[in-house]
N, C-alpha and C positions, 0 to 999 in steps of 0.2 A: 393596796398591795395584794398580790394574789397568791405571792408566795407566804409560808408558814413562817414567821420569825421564833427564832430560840424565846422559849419564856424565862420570867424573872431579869428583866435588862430593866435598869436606873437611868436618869435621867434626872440633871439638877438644873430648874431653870433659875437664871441669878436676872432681878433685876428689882430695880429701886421702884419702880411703878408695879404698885400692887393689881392693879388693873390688868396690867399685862400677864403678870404672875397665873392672877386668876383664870384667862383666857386661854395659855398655855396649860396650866393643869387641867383645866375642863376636854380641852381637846385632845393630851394625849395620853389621858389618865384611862382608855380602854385597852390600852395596846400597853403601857407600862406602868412603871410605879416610879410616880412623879417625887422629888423632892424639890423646895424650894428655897429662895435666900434674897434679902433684901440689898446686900451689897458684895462685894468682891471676899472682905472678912470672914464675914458668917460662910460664905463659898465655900471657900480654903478648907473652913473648921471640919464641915461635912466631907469636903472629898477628902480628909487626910482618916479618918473614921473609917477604917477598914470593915465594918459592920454595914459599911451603905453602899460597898461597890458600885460605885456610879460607872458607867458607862459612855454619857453621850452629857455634855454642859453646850445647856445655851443660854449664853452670858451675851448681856446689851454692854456696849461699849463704853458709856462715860454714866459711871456711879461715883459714889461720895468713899473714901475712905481707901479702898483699893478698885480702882477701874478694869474696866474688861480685856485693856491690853496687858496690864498690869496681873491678872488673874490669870492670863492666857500664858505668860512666861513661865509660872510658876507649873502650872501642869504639864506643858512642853518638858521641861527641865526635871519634874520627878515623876510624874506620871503620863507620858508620853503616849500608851495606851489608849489613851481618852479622847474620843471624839468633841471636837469643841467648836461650835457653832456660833460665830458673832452675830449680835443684833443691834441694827442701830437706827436711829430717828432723822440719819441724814444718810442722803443717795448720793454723795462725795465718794467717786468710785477709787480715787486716793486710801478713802477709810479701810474700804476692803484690801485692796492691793497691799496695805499694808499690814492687815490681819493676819490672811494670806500668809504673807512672807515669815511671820512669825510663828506662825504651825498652824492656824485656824484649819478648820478642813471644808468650808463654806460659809458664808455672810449672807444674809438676808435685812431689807431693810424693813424699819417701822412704818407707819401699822401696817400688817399683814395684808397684802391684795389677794393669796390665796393660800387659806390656811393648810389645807389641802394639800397643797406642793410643799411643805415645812414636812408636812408627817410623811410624803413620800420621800424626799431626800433623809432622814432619817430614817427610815426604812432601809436605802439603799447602803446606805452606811454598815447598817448591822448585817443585810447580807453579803457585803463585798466581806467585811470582818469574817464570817461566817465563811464564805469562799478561800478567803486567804488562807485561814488556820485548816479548813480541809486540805488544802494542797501542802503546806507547811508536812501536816501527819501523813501525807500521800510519799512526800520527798522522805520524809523520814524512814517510814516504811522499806519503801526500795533500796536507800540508801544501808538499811540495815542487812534485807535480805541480800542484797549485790554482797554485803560483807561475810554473809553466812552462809550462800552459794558455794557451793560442793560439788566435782562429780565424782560417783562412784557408780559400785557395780553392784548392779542384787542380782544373790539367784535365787529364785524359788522352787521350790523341793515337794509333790507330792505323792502319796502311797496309792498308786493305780486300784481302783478293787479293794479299796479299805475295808467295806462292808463286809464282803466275801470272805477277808480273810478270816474275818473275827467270827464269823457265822460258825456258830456251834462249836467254839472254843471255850476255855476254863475262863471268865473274866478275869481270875488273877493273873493265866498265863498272856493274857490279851495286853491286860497295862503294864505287867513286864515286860513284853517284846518291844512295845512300842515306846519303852520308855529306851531303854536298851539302844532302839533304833534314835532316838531324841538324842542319844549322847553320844552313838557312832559318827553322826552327822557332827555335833555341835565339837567334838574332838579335832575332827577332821579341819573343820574350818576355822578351828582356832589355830592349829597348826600356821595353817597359811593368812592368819595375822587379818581373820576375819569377826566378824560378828553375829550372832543370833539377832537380827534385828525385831521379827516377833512369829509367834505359832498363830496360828487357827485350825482347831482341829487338828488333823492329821500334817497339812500343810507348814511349812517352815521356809520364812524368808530372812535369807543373808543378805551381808552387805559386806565389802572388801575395797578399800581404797584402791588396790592393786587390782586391774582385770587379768592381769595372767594371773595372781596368787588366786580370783575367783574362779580362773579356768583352770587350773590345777586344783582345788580339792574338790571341786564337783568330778573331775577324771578321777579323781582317785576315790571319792564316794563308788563310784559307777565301776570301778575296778574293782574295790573290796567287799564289793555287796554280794556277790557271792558265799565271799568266807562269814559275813556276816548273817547271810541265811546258814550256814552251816553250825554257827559255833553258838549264836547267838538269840538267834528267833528261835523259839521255843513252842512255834505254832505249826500247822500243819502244811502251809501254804506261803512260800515266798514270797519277802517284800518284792514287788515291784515299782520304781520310781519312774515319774516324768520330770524333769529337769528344765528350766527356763532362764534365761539371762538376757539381761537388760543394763546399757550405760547411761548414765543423765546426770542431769543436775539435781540438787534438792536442797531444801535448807538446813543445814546440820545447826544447830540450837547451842547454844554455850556450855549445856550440860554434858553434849553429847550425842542426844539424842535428834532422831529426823524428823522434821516437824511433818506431820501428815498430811496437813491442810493444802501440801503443794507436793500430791504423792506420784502424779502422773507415771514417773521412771519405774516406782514399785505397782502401780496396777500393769504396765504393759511387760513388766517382769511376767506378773502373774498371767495375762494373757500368752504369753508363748509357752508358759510354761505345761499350759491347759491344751493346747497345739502341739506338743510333743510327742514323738513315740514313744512307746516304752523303752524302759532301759536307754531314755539314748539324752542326751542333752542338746537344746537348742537355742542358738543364742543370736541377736540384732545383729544386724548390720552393723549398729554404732559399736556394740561389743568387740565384734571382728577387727574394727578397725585399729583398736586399741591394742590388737596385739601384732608380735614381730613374727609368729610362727602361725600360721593360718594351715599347716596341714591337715587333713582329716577331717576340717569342714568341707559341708558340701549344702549349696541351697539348693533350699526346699520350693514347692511350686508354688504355695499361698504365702504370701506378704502376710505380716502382724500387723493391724494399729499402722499400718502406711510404710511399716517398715520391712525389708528383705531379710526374715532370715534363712541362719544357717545348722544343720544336725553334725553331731559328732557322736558315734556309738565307739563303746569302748565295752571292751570285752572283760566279764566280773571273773573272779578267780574263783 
């Protein structure tokens, strides 16, 4: 096999000929960890022993005490899981068909003509197993995220000239302004039934289930920033903003909160918003779409990220 099998996989060979026993563990005692068992009983014992998670039984078909069809019901019926390979000393293609039928998941007859092909179909066993349970957590997955699939609206909010501002300012007046400015913002767009979804730096990205409540307090950010430099900034030099909006999907998480790992909507947020003029807000295509009043935009010449957008300046008080 050239593929890597999962390590620690069990394996119980059951048969009444010790010869056989010993044959089977010599060969596939490098690849797992063999257990073994002289009849169908002693089987039973070990696979119900939760300490030996067997894996894969290969039981020969007529023992003394409990037989290998007789063995074979019994794991069908509670542990189902379990790969189980008949063996038998007659080429009665009846024997298998009828294994088969009963859950086996392949037959091989006695003695071995090539041991070789026993470990590879075991092999293939463990990686189809392996293949299943990946697509099993693959469905899962999807099936979660389709559940937790959201669109919403970010804007993202940055201080044009941050450096500049703060250049040769009081630091205390520095992080009251901007804190000042932290809360003009996060007032604003809680108003309109939004959220601070996270800072960096100077930067600050929202999130709004509503695209028009997202396109009203970014207008009205941009309207009051005026009075906001007058009453509020305490610095020498006026905020100025650039304004970005983006529509999409994301995975809102049970807490609340947006999973990152699928951020695409909030980086192309942040890319227009890097595209923007000053003072003005600029927002997708898909944004645009989502509203009933499209006055006042107007597109711009460069496309974002493959998408068209659009500038709205609005005049600050």
């Amino acid at each position: 096999m050239t593929d890597e099998l999962p390590e620690n996989l069990t394996l119980l060979v059951v048969d009444d000929d010790s010869v056989v026993r010993l044959l089977l563990e010599e060969l596939l005692s490098k690849s797992y960890t063999i257990l073994t068992a002289a009849d169908g009983i002693e089987a039973w014992d070990l696979i119900q022993d939760a300490e030996n998670d067997i894996h894969v039984v290969l039981s020969d078909m007529e023992m003394p005490e409990l037989d290998g069809l007789g063995l074979l019901r019994r794991i069908t019926a509670e542990f189902p899981a379990i790969c189980v390979i008949m063996l038998s000393g007659s080429s009665d293609i009846s024997l298998a068909v009828r294994a088969m039928r009963k859950g086996a998941h392949d037959f091989i007859t006695k003695p071995f003509s090539d041991l070789e092909e026993l470990e590879i179909k075991i092999g293939r066993w463990f990686h189809q197993q392996s293949l299943e349970e990946k697509l099993a957590q693959y469905a899962t997955l999807h099936r979660d995220m389709m559940r937790n699939m959201k669109i919403r609206t970010f804007a993202a909010l940055d201080v044009v000239g941050s450096k500049k501002i703060k250049k040769g300012e009081d630091p205390f007046l520095v992080q009251f302004s901007f804190a000042a400015y932290h809360d003009f913002v996060a007032d604003i767009v809680q108003q309109h039934d939004g959220a601070i979804h996270g800072t960096a730096g100077d930067g600050i990205m929202t999130c709004f289930e509503s695209t028009s409540n997202a396109i009203d307090s970014m207008v009205q950010i941009l309207v009051q920033l005026g009075a906001f430099n007058t009453k509020r900034n305490q610095l020498n030099k006026d905020f100025v903003l650039r304004i970005g909006m983006h529509t999409g999907s994301v995975i809102v998480e049970k807490n609340g909160r947006i999973n990152e790992m699928f951020s695409e909507t909030l980086d192309i947020a942040g890319h227009i918003q890097k595209a923007a003029a000053k003072n003005s807000l600029t927002v997708s295509e898909v944004t645009l779409e989502n509203l009933e009043n499209k006055e006042g935009f107007v597109q711009t010449d460069k496309p974002i990220d493959e998408f068209a957008v659009y500038a709205f300046s609005a005049r600050s008080d």
